[in-house]
C-alpha positions in Angstrom: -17.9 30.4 -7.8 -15.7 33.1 -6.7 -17.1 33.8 -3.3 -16.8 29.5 -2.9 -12.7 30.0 -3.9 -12.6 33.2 -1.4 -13.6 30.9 1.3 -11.3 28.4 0.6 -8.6 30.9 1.0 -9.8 31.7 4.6 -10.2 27.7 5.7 -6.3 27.9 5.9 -5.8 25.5 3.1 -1.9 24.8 1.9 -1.4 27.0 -1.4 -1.4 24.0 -3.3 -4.6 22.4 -2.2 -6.1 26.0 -3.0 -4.5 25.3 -6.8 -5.9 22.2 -7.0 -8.8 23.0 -5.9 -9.1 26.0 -8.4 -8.1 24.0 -11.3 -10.8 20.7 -10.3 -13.4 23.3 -10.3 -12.4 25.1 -13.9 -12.1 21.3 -14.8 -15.8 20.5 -14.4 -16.9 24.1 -14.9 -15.4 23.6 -18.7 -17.0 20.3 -19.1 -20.3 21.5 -18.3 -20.5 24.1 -21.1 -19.5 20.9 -23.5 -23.1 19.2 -22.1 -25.1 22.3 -21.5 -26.1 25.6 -23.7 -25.4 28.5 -21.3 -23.2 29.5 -18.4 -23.1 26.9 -15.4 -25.2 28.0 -12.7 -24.6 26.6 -9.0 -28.1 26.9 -8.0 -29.2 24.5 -11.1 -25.9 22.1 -10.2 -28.0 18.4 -9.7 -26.5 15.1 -8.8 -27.3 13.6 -12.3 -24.5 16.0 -13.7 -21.8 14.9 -11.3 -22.6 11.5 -11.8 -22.6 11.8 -15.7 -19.1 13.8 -14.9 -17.4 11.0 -13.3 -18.4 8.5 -15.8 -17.1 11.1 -18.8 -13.7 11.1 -16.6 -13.7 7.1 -16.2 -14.3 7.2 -19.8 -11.5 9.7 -20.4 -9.2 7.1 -18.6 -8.4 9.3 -15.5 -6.9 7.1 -12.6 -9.8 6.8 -9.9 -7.4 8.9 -7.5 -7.9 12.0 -10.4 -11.7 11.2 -10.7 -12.1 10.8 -6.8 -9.6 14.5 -6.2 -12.2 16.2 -8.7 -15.2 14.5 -6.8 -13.8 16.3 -3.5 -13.5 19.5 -5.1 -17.3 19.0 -6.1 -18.3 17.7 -2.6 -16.9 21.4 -1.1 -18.3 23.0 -3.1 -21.6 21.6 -2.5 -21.3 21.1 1.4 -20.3 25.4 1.0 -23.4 26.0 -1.4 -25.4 24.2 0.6 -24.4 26.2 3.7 -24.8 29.6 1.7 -27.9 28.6 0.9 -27.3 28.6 -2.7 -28.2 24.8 -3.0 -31.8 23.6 -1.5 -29.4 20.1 -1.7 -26.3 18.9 -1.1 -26.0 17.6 -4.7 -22.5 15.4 -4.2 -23.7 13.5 -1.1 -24.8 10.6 -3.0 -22.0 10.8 -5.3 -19.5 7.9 -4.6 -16.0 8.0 -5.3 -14.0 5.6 -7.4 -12.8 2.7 -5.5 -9.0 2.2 -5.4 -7.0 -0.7 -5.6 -3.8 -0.8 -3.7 -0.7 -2.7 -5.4 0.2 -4.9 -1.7 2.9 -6.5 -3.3 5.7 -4.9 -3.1 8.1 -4.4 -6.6 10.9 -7.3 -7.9 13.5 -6.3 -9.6 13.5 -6.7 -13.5 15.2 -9.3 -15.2 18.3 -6.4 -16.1 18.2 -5.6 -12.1 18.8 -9.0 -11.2 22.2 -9.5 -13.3 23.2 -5.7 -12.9 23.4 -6.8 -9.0 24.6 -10.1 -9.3 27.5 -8.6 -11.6 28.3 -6.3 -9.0 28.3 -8.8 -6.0 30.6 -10.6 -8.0 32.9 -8.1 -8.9 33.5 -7.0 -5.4 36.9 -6.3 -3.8 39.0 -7.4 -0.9 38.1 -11.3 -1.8 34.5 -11.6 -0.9 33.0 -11.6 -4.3 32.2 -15.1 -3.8 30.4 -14.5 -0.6 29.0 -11.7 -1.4 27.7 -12.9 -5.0 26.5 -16.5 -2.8 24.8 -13.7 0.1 22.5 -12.1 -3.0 21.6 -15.0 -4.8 20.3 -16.6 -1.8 18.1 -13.7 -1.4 16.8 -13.7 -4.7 16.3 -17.3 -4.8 14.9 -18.3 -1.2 13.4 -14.7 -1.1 15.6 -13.9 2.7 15.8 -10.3 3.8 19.2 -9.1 4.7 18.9 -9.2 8.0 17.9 -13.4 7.9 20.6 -13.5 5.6 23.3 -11.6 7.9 21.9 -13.5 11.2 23.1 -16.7 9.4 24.9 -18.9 11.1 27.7 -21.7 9.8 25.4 -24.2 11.3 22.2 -23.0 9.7 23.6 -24.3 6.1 23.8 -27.8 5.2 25.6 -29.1 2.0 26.3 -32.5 0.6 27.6 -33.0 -3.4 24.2 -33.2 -4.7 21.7 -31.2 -2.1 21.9 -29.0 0.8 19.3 -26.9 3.2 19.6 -23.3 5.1 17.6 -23.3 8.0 16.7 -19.7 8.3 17.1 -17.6 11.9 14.1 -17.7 14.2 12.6 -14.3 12.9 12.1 -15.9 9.9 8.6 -18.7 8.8 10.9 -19.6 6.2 14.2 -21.7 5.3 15.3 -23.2 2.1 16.4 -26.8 0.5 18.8 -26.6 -2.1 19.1 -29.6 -4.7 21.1 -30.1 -7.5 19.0 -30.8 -10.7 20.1 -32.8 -14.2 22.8 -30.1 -14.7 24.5 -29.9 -12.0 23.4 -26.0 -10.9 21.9 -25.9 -7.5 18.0 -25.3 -6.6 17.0 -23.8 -4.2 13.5 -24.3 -3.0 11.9 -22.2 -0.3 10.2 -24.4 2.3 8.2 -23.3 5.4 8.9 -23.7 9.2 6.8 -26.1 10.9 5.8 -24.7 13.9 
């Protein structure tokens, strides 16, 4: 195992990929002695034992970007072995990786968000706390950007006592029909561009 780290250090690897590295491997080298009697010996190292080291990470409840940074580790160290000809095998090469899921939504604001920046819109100097209070809400209820927002005209917004409409720039697949409902507070419904 040392002569594996020593060529790590001459692959010109950051410092902290050589850490991680280092600790992955003591990772798994410590596991092993839980399973097996004995030291753990590279040239006995089969693909059973990685496999059954993933699962006992999965069931540890490591995040599949842990379990899949320790499988790497592994892999090198088997692609190396294998080189060296300490391994008849490339045990890892069969070993697949955890699949991960990417959150493609991107994060709203929290209930306490949404009133913390409406208070401040509100509060705002110089006269335009209306405007600017108006500007937010519309983007948290019709779901604008800012920059639809700012590209606004006068003649993109509509109102009448009980209903009104924003007709969103050109940039935008969006625009928005505001309606009064049984308590008088404005609606405001997101509606999509016919094109």
């Amino acid at each position: 195992m040392a002569a594996f780290v020593a060529s790590l250090a001459r692959d010109d690897l950051a410092p902290a990929t050589l850490r991680g590295y280092r600790y992955d491997l003591r990772h798994f080298v410590a596991w092993h002695r839980t399973v097996h009697d004995g030291p753990f010996v590279l040239e006995g190292l089969a693909e059973y034992e990685l496999i059954a080291y993933r699962q006992h990470m999965v069931a540890g409840g490591l995040r599949p970007t842990t379990v899949n940074r320790r499988l790497d580790a592994l892999r090198r160290l088997c692609r190396w072995a294998r080189g060296t000809g300490a391994l008849a095998a490339d045990a890892a090469r069969d070993v697949r990786p955890m699949r991960t899921t990417r959150n493609r939504q991107p994060a709203g604001l929290t209930d306490v968000e949404v009133h913390a920046l409406l208070r401040t819109a509100g509060a705002s100097s110089h006269g335009l706390a209306a405007r600017n209070y108006a500007m937010v809400q519309l983007m948290l209820q019709a779901g604008l950007r800012v920059g639809e927002v700012a590209a606004l005209q006068i003649a993109d917004v509509s109102m009448s006592d009980r209903s009104g409409s924003v007709r969103a720039p050109s940039t935008c697949r969006t625009g928005v029909a505001m309606a009064r409902d049984e308590n008088g507070a404005f609606v405001v419904t997101p509606q999509r561009r016919r094109r």
